[in-house]
C-alpha positions as CSV (number, residue, x, y, z in Angstrom):
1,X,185.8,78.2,104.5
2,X,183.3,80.5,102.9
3,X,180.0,81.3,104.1
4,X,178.6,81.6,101.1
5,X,179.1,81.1,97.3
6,X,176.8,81.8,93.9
7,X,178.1,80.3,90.8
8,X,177.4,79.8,87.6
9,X,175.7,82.9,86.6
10,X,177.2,85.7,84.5
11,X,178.5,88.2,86.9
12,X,179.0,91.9,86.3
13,X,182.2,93.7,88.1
14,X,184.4,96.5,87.3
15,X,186.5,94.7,85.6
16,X,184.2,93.6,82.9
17,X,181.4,90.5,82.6
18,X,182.0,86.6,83.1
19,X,180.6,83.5,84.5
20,X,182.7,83.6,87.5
21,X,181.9,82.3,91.6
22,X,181.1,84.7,93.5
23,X,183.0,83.9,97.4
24,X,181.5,85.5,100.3
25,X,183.1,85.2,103.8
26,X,180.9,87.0,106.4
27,X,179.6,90.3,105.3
28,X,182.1,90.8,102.2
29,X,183.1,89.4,99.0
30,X,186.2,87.3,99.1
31,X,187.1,86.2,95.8
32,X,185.3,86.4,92.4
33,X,186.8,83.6,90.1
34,X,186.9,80.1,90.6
35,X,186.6,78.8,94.0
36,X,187.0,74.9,92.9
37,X,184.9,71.8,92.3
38,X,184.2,71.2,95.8
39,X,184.7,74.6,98.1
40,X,183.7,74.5,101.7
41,X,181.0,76.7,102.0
42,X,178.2,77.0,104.4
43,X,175.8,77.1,101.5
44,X,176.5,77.2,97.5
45,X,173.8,79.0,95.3
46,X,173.2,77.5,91.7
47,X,172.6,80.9,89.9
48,X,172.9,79.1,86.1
49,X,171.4,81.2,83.4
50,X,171.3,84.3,85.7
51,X,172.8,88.0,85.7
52,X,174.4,88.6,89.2
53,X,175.0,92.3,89.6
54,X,176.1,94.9,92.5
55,X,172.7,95.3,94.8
56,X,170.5,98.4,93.9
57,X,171.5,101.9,95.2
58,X,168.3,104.2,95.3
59,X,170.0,108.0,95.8
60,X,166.0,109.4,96.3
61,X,163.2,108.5,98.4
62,X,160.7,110.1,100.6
63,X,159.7,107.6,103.4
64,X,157.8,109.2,106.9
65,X,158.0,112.3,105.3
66,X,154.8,114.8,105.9
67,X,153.0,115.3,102.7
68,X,151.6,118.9,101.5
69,X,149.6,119.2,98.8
70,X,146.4,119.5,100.5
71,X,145.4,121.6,103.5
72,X,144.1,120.3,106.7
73,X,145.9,117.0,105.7
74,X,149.0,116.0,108.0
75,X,149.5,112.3,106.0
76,X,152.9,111.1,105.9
77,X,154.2,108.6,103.2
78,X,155.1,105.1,104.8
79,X,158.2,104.8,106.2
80,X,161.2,102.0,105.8
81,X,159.5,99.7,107.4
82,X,157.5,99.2,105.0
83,X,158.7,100.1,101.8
84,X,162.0,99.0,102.4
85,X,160.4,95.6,102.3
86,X,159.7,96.6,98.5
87,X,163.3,97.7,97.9
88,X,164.7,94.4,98.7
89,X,162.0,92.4,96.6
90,X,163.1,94.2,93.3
91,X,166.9,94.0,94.2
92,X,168.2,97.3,95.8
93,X,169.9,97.0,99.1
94,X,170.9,100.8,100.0
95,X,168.5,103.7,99.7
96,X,169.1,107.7,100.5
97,X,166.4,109.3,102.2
98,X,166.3,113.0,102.9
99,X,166.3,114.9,106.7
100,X,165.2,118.4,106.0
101,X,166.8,121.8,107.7
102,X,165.2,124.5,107.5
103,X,165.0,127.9,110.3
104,X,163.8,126.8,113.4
105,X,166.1,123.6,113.5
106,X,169.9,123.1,112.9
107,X,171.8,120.5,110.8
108,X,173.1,118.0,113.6
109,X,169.2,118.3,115.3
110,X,167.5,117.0,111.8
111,X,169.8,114.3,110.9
112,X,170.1,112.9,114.7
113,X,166.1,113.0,114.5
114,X,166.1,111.3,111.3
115,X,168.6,108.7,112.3
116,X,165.9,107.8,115.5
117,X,163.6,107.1,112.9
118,X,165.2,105.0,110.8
119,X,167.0,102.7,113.0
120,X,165.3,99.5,113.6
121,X,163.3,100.2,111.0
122,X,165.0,99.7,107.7
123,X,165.6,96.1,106.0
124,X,167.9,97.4,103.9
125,X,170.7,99.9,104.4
126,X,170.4,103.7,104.1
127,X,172.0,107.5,104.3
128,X,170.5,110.4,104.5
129,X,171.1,113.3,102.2
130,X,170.5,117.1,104.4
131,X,167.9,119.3,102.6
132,X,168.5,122.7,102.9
133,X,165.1,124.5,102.8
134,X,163.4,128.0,103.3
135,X,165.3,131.6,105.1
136,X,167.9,129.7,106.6
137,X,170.5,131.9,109.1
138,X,173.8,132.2,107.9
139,X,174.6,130.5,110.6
140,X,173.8,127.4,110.0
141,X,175.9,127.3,106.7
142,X,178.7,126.9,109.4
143,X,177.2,123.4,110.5
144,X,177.6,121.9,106.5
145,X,181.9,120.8,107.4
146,X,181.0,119.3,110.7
147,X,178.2,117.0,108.6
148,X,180.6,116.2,106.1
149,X,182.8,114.9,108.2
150,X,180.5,112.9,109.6
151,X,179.3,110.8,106.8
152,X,176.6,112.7,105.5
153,X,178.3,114.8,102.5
154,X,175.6,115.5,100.2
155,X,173.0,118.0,100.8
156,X,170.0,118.6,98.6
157,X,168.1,122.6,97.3
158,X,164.7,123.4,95.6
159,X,165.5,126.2,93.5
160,X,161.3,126.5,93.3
161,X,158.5,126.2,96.4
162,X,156.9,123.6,93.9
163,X,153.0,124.2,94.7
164,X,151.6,127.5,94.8
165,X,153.1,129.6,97.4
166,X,151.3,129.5,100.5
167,X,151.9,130.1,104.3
168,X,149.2,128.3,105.9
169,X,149.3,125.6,104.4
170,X,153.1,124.8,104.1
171,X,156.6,125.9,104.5
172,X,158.4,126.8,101.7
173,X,161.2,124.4,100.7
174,X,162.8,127.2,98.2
175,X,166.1,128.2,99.0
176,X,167.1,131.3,97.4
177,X,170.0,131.7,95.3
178,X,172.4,134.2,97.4
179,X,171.9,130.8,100.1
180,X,172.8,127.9,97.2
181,X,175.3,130.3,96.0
182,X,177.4,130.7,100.1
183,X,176.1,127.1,100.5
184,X,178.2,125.5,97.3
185,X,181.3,127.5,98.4
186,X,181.3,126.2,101.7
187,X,181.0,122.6,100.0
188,X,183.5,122.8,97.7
189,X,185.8,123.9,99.8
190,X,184.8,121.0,102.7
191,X,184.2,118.1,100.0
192,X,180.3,118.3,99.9
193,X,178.0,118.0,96.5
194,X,174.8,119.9,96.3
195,X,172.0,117.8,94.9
196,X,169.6,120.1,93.3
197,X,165.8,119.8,92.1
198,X,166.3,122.7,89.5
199,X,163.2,124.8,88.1
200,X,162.5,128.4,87.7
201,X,160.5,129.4,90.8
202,X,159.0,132.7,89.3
203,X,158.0,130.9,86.1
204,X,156.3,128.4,87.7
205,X,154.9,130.3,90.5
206,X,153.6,132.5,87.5
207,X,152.1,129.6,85.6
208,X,149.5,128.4,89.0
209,X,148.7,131.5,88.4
210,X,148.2,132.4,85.1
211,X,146.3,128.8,84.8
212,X,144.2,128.9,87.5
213,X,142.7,132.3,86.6
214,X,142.5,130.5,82.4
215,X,140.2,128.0,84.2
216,X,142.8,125.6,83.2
217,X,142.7,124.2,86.4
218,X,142.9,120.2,86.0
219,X,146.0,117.8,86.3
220,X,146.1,117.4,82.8
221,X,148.2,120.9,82.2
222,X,150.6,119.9,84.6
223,X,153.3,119.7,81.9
224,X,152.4,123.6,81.0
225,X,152.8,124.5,84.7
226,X,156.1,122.5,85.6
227,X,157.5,123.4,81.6
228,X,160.2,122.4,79.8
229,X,162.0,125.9,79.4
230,X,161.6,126.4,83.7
231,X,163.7,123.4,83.4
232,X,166.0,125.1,81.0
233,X,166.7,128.4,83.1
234,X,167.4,126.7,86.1
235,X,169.9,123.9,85.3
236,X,171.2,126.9,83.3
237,X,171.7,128.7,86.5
238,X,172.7,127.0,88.9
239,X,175.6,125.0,86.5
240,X,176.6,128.8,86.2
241,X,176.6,129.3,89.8
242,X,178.5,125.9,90.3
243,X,181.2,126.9,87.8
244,X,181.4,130.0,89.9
245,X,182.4,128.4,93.5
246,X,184.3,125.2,91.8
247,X,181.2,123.4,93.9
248,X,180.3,119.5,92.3
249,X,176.2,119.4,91.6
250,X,174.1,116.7,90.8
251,X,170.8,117.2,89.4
252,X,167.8,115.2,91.0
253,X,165.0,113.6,88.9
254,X,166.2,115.1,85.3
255,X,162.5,115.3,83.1
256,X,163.1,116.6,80.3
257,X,165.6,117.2,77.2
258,X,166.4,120.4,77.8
259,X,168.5,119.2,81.2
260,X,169.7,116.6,79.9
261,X,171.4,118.9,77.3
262,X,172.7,121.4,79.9
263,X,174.3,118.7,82.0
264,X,175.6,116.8,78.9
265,X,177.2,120.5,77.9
266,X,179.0,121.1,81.3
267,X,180.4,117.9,81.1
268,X,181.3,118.3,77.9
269,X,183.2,121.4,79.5
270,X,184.9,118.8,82.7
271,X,182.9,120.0,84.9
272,X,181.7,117.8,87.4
273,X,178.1,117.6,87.0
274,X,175.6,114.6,87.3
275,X,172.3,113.9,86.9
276,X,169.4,111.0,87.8
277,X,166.4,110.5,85.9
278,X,163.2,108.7,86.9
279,X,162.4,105.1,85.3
280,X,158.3,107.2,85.4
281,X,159.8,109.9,83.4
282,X,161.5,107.3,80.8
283,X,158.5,105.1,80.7
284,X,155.6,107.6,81.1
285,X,154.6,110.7,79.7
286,X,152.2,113.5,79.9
287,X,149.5,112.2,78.1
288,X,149.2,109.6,80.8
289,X,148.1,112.0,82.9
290,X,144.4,112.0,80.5
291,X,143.8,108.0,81.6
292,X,141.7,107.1,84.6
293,X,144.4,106.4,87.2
294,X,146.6,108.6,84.9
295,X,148.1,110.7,87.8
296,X,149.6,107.9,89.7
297,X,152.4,108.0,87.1
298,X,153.0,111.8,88.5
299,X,155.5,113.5,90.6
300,X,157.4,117.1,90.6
301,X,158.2,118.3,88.1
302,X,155.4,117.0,85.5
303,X,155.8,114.0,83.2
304,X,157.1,115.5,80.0
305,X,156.7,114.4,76.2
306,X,157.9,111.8,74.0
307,X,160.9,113.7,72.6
308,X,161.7,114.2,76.4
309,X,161.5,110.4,77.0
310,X,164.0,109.7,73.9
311,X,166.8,111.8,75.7
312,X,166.2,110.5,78.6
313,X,167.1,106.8,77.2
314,X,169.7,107.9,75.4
315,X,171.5,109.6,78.5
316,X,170.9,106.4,80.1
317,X,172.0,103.7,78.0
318,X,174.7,105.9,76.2
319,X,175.9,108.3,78.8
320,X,174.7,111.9,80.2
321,X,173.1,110.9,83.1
322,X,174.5,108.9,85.3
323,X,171.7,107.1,87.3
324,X,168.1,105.8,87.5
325,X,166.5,106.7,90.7
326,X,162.7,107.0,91.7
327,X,161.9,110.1,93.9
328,X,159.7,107.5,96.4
329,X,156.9,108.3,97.7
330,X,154.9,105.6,98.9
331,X,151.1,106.1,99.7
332,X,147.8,104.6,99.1
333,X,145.8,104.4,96.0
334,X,143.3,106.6,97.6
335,X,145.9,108.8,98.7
336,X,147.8,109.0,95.3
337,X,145.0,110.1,93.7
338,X,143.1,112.2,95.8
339,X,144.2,114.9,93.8
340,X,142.9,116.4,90.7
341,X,144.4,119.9,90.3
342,X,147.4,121.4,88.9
343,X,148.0,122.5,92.6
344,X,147.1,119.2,94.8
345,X,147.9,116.7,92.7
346,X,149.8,114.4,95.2
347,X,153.2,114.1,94.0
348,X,156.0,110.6,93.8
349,X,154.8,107.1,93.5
350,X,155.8,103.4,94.4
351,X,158.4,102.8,92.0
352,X,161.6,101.6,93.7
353,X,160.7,97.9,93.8
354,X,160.3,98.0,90.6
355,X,163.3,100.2,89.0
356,X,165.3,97.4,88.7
357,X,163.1,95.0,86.5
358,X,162.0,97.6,84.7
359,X,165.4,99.4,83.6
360,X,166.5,95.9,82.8
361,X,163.3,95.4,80.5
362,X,163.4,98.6,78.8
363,X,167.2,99.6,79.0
364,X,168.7,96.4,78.1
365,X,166.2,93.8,76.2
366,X,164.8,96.6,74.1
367,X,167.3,99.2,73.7
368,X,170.6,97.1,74.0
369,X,172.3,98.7,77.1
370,X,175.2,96.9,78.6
371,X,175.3,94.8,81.3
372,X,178.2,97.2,82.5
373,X,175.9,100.3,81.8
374,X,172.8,98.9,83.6
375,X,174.9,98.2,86.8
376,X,176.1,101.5,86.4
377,X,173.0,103.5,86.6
378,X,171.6,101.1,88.9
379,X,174.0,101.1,91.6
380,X,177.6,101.9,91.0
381,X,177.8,105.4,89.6
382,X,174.6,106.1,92.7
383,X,177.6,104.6,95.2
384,X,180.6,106.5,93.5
385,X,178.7,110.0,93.4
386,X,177.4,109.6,96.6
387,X,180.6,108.4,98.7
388,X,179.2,104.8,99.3
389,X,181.8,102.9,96.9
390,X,183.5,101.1,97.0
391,X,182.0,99.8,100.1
392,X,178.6,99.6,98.2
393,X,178.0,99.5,94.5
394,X,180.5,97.1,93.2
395,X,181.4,93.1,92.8
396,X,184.6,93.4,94.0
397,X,186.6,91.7,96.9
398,X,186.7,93.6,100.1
399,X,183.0,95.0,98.8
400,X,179.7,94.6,101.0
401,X,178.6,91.2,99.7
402,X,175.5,93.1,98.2
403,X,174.0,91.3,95.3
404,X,171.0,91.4,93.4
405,X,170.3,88.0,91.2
406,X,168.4,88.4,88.4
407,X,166.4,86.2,85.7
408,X,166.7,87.3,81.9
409,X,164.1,84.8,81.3
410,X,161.6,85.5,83.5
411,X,158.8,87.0,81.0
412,X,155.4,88.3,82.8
413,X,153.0,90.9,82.8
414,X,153.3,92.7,86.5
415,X,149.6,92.3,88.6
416,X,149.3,94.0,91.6
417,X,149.9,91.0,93.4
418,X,153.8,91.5,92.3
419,X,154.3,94.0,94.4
420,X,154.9,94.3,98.5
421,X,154.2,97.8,99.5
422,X,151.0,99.6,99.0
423,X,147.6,98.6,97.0
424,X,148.5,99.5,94.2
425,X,151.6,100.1,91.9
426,X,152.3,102.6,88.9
427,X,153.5,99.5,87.1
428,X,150.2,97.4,87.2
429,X,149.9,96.2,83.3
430,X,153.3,96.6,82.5
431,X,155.3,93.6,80.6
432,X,158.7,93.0,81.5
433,X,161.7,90.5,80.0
434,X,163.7,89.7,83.3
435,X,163.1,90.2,87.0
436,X,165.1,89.9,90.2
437,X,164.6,86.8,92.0
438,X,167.7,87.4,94.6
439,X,169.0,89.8,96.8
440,X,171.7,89.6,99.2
441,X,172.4,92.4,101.6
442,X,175.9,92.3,103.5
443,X,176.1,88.1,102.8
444,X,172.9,87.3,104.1
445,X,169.9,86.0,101.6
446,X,167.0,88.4,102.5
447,X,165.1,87.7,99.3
448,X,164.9,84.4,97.5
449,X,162.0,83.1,95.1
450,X,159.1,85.5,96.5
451,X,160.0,84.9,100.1
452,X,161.7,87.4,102.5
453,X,164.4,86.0,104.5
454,X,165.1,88.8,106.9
455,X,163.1,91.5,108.7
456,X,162.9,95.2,109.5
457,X,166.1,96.0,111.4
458,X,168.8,94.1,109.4
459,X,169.6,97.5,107.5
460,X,172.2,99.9,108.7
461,X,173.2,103.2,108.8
462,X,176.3,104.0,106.3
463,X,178.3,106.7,106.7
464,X,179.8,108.0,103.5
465,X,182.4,110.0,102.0
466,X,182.8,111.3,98.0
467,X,186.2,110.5,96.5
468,X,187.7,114.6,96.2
469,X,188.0,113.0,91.9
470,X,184.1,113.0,92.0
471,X,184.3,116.4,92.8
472,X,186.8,117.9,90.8
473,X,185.8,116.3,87.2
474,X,182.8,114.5,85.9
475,X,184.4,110.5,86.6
476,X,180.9,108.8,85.9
């Protein structure tokens, strides 16, 4: 007897697309195909006229995280008990947050502290990438093996302090190059991928500066600070230094056309490098950033421009870069837009409850991407890179039952009264073709028709490890 079975709608697996049942038996799928006329279930779902892909993978948020783009501000974005709730409405059922290293703690400290705060917390499941930040001792460059090896392979670097360097105010989260460079070895060689938020620390650093003494001080120039060719010379780098060690890399929130050409070219060249994009940089652009709530679209780096946007798509739908993520950063509308300035404009947004609905709007009804493809950058190529698959990420028997159900037909314009997490949403206004109306985390039904079926708690920690053929070539 099954616990549970959805039939009827057309199912997207590995193996291709088809109208098959979909068999669960506690917390994983046990057969996709026909399971009879009558099969003994403890509940059968009529999902006729629906898509039925894996459940969302979100490889980038930034929940209970201390924000810094103001001084004398110690706000902290909202953490998974909240916006987890948003997660599971639009369809994803594992997120990646981030626990953050940097000299006066050590690796195991940050991610047992992180782990404290998540559990019991989180209605969906979760990881934790290990962010590498600031002077770090060599030291604790011995520490990346022993986290490998205990589920927590991937480890994040900002090749650029982001805001305006400044002491009192914040730490830096730059991590110089002679560090990346020791750090990737000591990957590669334990089975570790650097995730990296790539741009050119002295050109940026240089443009605050230059700007603010132009008096070209508003958000609006935020695209001329956080530029298109500081994107350039850093993917350019550190793809260089990657080649160097044999170390796997994959580029975070990819905003503009000149990465998306640099990661295209190494993997052009087998190397194994990958790359996410934001459905904010697809959809948005900088001249958003002129409109009266313009800079809740914004996060670092800058939106770009429309040429950007068009090879961001096409990496997407046609393949380049192998997932859509969000860079979470759930706050308030006050909050969000507190700031005006090239320096304190508050960075990240509310996005992940809606990155499903809107990838399948824009990615598939208007620009004809697979069913296949949108699974892929939705979930399974976020699970494969990240060592979660094929636990999480695929329609497959043996696989977490994670599902995400949703309705091609479904045809509104989002209100704010769409969304579950904070008062407002980036995505207020915008018109969508299909929504999710189901997920299923692990078997259980903790979304279904606007109602929430499970609470903060039900998600677990995951522990994950990267196939060694994710890090030798570039496999999705």
């Amino acid at each position: 007897m099954y616990d549970l079975i959805i039939r009827g709608g057309q199912v997207v697996t590995p193996g291709g697309v088809g109208n098959w049942d979909i068999a669960i038996a506690g917390e994983k799928i046990a057969l996709i195909g026909d399971a009879g006329p009558n099969p003994h279930a403890g509940r059968v779902i009529d999902a006729g006229r629906k898509i039925v892909v894996p459940g969302g993978i979100e490889p980038h948020t930034h929940l209970n995280m201390t924000m810094a783009m103001e001084a004398g501000h110690r706000v902290r974005t909202m953490g998974p008990e909240v916006d987890t709730i948003g997660m599971a409405f639009g369809g994803t059922t594992t997120h990646l947050d981030f626990c953050f290293v940097n000299p006066s703690n050590d690796i195991p400290g940050a991610i047992a502290r992180r782990a404290a705060q998540w559990k019991g917390r989180s209605l969906i499941d979760y990881s934790f990438h290990v962010a590498l930040t600031g002077a770090l001792p060599l030291a604790t460059f011995d520490q990346l093996g022993d986290a490998i090896a205990d589920g927590f392979p991937t480890f994040k670097v900002f090749t650029t302090g982001i805001l305006p360097a400044d002491p009192s105010r914040r730490h830096s989260m730059r991590l110089d190059h002679g560090r990346i460079h020791w750090a990737m070895g000591k990957l590669a060689r334990h089975g570790g991928l650097m995730t990296v938020h790539a741009e050119d620390d002295e050109l940026v650093q240089f443009n605050y500066e230059r700007f603010i003494q132009e008096g070209r001080i508003d958000g609006i120039h935020l695209a001329q600070v956080h530029s298109n060719l500081s994107e350039q010379l850093s993917f350019t780098r550190i793809i260089e230094l990657a080649a160097a060690t044999g170390a796997a890399i994959y580029f975070v929130h990819v905003s503009a056309h000149e990465g998306a050409q640099a990661v295209a070219a190494a993997r052009a060249g087998g190397r194994p490098v990958y790359a996410e994009t934001l459905h904010q940089y697809a959809c948005f652009n900088a001249e958003h950033y002129k409109l009266p709530r313009g800079f809740c679209y914004h996060t670092y780096p800058s939106l770009k421009f429309p040429e950007d946007q068009a090879a961001l798509w096409d990496g997407l739908v046609n393949g380049g870069i192998s997932a859509a993520a969000t860079d979470e950063f759930p706050t308030t509308l006050e909050v969000k837009l507190r700031g005006s300035r090239i320096d304190d404009v508050t960075g990240g947004n509310v996005g992940a409850e809606a990155r499903m609905g809107i990838i399948f709007t824009e990615g598939v009804v208007k620009r004809g991407m697979t069913l296949t493809r949108f699974a892929e950058v939705t979930a399974t190529n976020a699970a494969r890179i990240m060592g979660l698959y094929p636990r999480k990420g695929a329609i497959a028997p043996g696989s977490d039952a994670d599902l995400c159900v949703i309705d091609p037909g479904m045809r509104k314009v989002l209100t704010r009264e769409d969304f579950h997490v904070s008062d407002y949403s980036p995505w207020e206004g915008w018109e969508v073709h299909g929504w999710p109306v189901m997920t299923v985390l692990r078997g259980k039904v903790i979304v279904e028709d606007g109602r929430l079926g499970e609470s903060a708690g039900y998600g677990q920690l995951i522990p994950r490890r990267i196939d060694p053929l994710i890090l030798r070539r570039p496999v999705v």
